[in-house]
Structures are given as structure tokens and as C-alpha cells.
N, C-alpha and C positions, 0 to 999 in steps of 0.2 A: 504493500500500500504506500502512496506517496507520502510524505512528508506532508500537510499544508502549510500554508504560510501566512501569519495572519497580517493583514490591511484591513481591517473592517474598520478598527476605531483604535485610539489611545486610550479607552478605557476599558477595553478585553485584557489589555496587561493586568498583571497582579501588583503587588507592594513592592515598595524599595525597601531594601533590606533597614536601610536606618531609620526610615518610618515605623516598621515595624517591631524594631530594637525598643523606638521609644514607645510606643504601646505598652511593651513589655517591662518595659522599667518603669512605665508611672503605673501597673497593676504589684506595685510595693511596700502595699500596707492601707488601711483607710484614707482618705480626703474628704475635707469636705464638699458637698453638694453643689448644682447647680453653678459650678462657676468659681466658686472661693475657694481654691486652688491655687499651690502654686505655679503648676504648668502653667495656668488662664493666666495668673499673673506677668509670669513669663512670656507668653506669648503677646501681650500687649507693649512688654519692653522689647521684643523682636519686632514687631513690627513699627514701631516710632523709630528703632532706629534704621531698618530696611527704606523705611519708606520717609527719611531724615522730617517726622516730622511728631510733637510731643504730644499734642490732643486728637490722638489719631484712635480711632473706636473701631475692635472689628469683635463680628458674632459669629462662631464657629455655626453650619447648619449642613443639613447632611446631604443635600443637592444643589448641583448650578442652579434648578429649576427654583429651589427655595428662594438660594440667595438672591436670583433676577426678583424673581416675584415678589420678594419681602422688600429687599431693595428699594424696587420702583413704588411700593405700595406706599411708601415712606415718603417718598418724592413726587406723589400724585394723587390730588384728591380723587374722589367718586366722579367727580363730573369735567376732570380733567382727562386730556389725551395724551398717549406716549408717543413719541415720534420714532420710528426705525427706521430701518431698511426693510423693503419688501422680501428681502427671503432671511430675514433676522429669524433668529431660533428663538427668540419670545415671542415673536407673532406668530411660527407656524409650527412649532415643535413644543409648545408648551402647557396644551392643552387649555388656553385661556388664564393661566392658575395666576398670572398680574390683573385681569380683570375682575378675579374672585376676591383675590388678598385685598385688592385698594378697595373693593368694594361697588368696581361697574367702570373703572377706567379703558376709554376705547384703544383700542391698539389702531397707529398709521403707519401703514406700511409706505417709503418714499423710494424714486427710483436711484439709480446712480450704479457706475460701472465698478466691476468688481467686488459687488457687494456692497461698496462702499456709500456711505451717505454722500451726494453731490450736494454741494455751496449749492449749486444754483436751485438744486433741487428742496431744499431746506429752505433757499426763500420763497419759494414759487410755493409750499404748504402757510406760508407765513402770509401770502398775501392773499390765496384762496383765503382764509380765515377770517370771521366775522369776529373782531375780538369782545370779549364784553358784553356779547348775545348769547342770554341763556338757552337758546333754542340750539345753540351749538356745543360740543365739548372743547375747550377752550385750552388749548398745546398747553402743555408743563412740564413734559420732560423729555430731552433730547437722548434716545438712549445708543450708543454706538458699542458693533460686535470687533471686540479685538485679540487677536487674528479674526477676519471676517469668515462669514460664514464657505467662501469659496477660499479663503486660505492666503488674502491679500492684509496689507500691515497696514493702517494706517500711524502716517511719523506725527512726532509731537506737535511741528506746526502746525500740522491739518487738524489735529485733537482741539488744538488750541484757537484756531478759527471756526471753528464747529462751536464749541462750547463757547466762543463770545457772542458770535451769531445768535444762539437759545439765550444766554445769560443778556442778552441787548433786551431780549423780548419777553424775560422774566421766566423765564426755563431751566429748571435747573437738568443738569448733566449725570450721567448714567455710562459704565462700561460694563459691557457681559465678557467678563474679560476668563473663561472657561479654560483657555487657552495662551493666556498675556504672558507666562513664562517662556513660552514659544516665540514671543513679538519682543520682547525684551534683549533676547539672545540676536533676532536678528537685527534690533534696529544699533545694542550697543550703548544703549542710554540707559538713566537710571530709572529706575520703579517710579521716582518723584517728575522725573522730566515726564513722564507718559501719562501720569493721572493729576494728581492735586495740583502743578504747578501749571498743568495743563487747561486749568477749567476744569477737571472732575471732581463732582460731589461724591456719588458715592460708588465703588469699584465690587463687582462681583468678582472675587478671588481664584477661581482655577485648581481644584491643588487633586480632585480625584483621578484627571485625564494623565496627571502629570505624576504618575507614583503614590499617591494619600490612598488610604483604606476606605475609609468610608467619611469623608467632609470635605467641604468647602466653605467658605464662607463671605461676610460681609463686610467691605471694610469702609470708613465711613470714614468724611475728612471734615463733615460741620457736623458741629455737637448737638444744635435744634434736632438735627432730623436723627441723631442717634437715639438721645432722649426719647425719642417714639419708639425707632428701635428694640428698645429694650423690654416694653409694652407688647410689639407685633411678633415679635419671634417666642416669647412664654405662650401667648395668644394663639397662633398658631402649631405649638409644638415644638417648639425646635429651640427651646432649650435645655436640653439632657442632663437629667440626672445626675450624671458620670460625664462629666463635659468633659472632666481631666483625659478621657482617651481622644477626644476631640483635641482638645488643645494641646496634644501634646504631639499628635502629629502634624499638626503647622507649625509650633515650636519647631522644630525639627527639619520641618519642608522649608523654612526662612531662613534656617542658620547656615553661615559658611558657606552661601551661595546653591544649596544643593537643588532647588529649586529650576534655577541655571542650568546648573550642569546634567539633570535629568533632562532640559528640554532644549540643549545642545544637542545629545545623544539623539532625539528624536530628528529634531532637525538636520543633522547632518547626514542622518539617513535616511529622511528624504530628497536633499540634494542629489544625493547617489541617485535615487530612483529615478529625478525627475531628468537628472542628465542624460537613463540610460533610455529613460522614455521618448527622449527625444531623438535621442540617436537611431531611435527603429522606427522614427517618422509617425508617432503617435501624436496625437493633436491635445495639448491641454490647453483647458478653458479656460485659465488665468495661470502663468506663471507663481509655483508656488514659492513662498515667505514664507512659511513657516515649515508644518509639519503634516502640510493636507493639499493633494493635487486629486482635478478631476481631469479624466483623461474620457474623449472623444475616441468606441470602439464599436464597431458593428455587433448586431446580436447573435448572431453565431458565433464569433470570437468571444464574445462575453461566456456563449457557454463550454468553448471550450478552456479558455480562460482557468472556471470554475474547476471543470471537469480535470484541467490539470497541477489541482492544488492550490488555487490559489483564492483566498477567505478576502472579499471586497464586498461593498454595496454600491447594490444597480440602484442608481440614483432616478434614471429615465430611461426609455430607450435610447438605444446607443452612449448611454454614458454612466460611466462605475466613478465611486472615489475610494481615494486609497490613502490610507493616514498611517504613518510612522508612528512609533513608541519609546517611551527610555531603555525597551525591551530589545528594538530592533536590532539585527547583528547587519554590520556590510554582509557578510554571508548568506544571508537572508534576503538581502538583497539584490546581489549579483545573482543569486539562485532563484529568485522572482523575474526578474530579466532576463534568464538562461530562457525558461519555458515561455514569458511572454513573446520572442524572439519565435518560435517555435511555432507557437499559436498564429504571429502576423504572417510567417509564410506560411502557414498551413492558408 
């Protein structure tokens, strides 16, 4: 039987060894409940100083889907609107759960290439809009997918003209950042140049794609909308009992850069992939940034593709995508491109 090989997601991987070390060290005797811990302690002095900044508030929670939706629910009343991108993973992959949490806020889907939110496109919803008509939902939070949802970066300036843009027009700013460890490695900048410094209020944190067992979380850079925070996340669930195993594997994912260098490993193999994909004249839909290309394949190649071991999602006809891990080996990848190679001349 073949080998498979897995592409489907970054988070079919398992744990990083050191994430899992620390699980295993903070199960070393009683703590207290709910937070008052000293991992949770610690982890709030890792992140002031990862992210050089001292009233910084984050809430460990057990899904990206959480932390978007509690997040935004924080940042947007009931009869307020989110602004995305049209194939943003809180408008199509989230099963509504930010219009539940806020309590009825409409999700806008806007257009723009690779994913990405367009300026022009961000004013052109700005001037559709009736402002101050309660007969309309009236914009309130600009929320941007970083790594996008097709695998494009956007760099600090563009964060930073985005978010003056919403912040001109009393909007406050939002990243679904699932994946920002991957956008961080490529852009070379710091955690602060890409969010808070940038116009971001509040950052969905990434850490299960990227090695974490089971959290993610919220990290918040004004303290009003924490202050709620603290409220929405008991409210909804999502703050555990035994936080200490929560917070002790972002403790952990923050220190010493390992965060980084788990989503180097990814990324550098998918460089390999996407180089070798191009070299056998395969068509991707955006040059990838980070750790995620879709590649343009006919459906018979798709299924032989499959059929010769190879673990992806068929996104549409003729088109699969394929995501690297902190798991991924060159091996695995030259071995993924051996048979794809095979498939195109068949």
C-alpha cells in the first residue's frame, strides 16, 4: 500500500513536542481555577513582551471559530455590520457563530484580489452606506484574514491603511489571524508592526494550525473592549476550568520564538512544493506566502492525484488546495512531486 501524504490542512498535524512537555509539567500538582494560575499569569507577561506592548489582554479559547466570533462580538453591536472579504472564513466557514455571539450582526462580504480587502473596494461599501439610518446595519468592524484565505500576506502598510480607512469612519479593526505565524515568518516584521501598531484592535491568535493541542485565543490591545471580554467568553463557555492546560501551551507557543520557527518549517515546505509545482506547469491561483497554494488540475488528474496517495481538498472542480505543516519533511515533498509529475503525464 502507498504511503499517503498528507496536504489537506495544518491542522491534521499532531502537537509539538514542547507544547506538549508543557501540558505535562503544568499537570504538577493542584492550581487554582479558572485563570488564577501561574501559567495564565505567565502567559500574559509572554505576551506584553512578544507583542512589546504592557496592557495587552488575551483569553485563551478553544477554536479560531471562538476567538473570531467572541472577538468580533466584542467589537460589534447587534445592529452593527462586519466588513470582510467575500470568501473570508467568518462569512463562509463559520456557520454564522459572529452573528449569534454579537447577537444579529450582518456579515459583508467585499470584493478584492487575492483574497484581499481592496482600498477601493472598502470605500465603495463606505459610500453604498446610508450612515445613521436605522433601517440599515451600520459598518463597525473592518475584519481582515491574515495569511488570506487563498494564502496571500497582506504587509503592515496595507494593514495600516485599511485600518485608518475603518478607524476614519468609526470602525474599529479585527484580524482572523489562524495562521499570522505563517505571515510573520514571511513578511520579517515584528508581531507589533502587523497588529496594534498597525491599527489593530483586536487579533484572533492562530496557535492550533500551528502545533497547540487544543486553543487558541484572543488577544486584545484596548482594554474597553477587553473589559466585555471577560463577561463574553464565561458567557459563552470558554473559560475553563483548568485554563492552566490552556495557558500553558501559549506560554510555551510565545517563548523563544517557537511559534516562528514551527511556521518557518511549514512554510519552507511549501516553497519547495510550490516551486516544484510550477516547474510541471501546474497553474496556481495566487502565488503562495505563506503555507497554503491552490493549484488549477483537471478532474481526472484530481482523481488520480488521490488515487496515488496523495491527502488534499477538492476545493471546486478542477481545483484542490494543498497546505504544509510544522510536520512537513522536504521528503514529503519531493515524494509529493515525484507522483504528481507522474499523474501530469499520465
Amino acid at each position: 500500500m502507498t504511503d499517503r501524504i498528507e496536504l489537506r490542512s495544518d491542522n491534521t498535524a499532531g502537537v509539538a513536542p514542547a507544547i506538549l512537555a508543557a501540558v505535562a509539567a503544568a499537570d504538577a500538582g493542584p492550581a487554582a481555577a479558572y485563570g488564577d494560575d501561574p501559567w495564565t499569569a505567565r502567559l500574559h507577561e509572554r505576551a506584553a513582551e512578544v507583542f512589546e506592548r504592557s496592557d495587552i489582554h488575551v483569553f485563551p479559547v478553544v477554536s479560531g471559530t471562538a476567538a473570531n466570533a467572541l472577538g468580533l462580538s466584542a467589537l460589534c453591536p447587534p445592529w452593527g455590520s462586519v466588513l470582510c472579504h467575500e470568501s473570508a472564513h467568518i462569512l463562509r466557514s463559520e456557520c454564522g457563530a459572529t452573528s449569534l455571539l454579537s447577537g444579529g450582526a450582518v456579515m459583508r462580504g467585499l470584493p478584492g484580489p487575492g483574497s484581499k480587502v481592496d482600498p477601493a473596494g472598502l470605500e465603495a461599501a463606505f459610500a453604498a452606506t446610508t450612515w445613521g439610518d436605522p433601517h440599515e446595519s451600520q459598518p463597525s468592524v473592518l475584519s481582515l484574514t491574515l495569511p488570506t484565505d487563498l494564502g496571500a500576506v497582506y504587509r503592515p502598510d496595507e494593514v495600516t491603511a485599511l485600518a485608518s480607512a475603518a478607524h476614519r469612519r468609526g470602525l474599529r479593526v479585527h484580524v482572523d489571524g489562524a495562521r499570522i505565524a505563517n505571515a510573520l515568518v514571511t513578511l520579517g516584521c515584528t508581531p507589533a508592526e502587523l497588529t496594534w501598531r498597525a491599527g489593530v484592535d483586536v487579533l484572533s491568535l492562530g496557535a492550533t494550525k500551528n502545533g497547540a493541542l487544543s486553543t487558541d485565543a484572543i488577544v486584545c490591545f484596548d482594554a474597553e473592549v477587553a473589559a466585555g471580554l471577560r463577561y463574553r467568553t464565561k458567557r459563552s463557555g470558554h473559560v475553563a476550568s483548568k485554563l492552566r492546560f490552556q495557558s500553558a501551551q501559549l506560554e510555551a507557543y510565545l517563548t523563544d520564538g517557537l511559534w516562528l520557527s514551527l511556521a518557518a518549517t511549514a512554510n519552507a515546505a511549501m516553497t519547495r512544493l510550490a516551486t516544484g509545482l510550477t516547474g510541471l506547469g501546474l497553474s496556481l491561483v495566487v502565488p503562495p506566502e505563506a503555507n497554503m497554494v491552490f493549484v488549477r488540475l483537471d478532474d481526472d488528474a484530481i482523481d488520480r492525484a488521490e488515487a496515488a496517495g496523495l491527502d488534499f481538498y477538492r476545493i471546486g472542480p478542477g481545483l484542490i488546495r494543498l497546505v504544509t505543516s510544522f510536520r512537513t519533511t522536504p521528503d514529503e515533498i519531493d515524494e509529493a512531486l515525484r507522483r504528481l509529475e507522474v499523474v501530469v503525464a499520465a
